[in-house]
C-alpha positions in Angstrom: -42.1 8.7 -65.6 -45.4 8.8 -63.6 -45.0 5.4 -63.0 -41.5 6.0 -61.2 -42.9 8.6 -59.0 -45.9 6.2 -58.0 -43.3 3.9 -56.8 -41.2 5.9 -55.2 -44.3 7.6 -53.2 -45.0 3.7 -52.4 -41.5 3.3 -50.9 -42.1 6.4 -48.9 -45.0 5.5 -47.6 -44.0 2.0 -46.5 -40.9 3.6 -45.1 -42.9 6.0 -42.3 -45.4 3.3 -41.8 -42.7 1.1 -40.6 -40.7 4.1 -38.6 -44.0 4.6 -36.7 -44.7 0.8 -36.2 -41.4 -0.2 -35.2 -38.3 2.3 -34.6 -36.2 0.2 -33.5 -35.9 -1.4 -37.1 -35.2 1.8 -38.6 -31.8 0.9 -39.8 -33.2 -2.3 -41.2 -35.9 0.0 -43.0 -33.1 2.1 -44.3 -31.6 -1.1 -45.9 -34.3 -2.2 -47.3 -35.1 0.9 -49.2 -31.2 0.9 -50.5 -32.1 -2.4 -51.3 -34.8 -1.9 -53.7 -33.8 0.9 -55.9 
């Protein structure tokens, strides 16, 4: 399902954006991904 993988990629993405931005809400990152599966 390229369309899965696309997503997923885009959850990655957004994930080390945010780790870079702000560490200190890594945790909340971390829920958020859980979140959207």
């Amino acid at each position: 399902n390229p369309q899965a993988r696309n997503w997923d990629a885009v959850l990655k993405l957004f994930y080390f954006v945010h780790c870079i931005n702000d560490r200190a809400d890594l945790k909340s990152n971390i829920l958020i991904l859980l979140l959207w599966k």
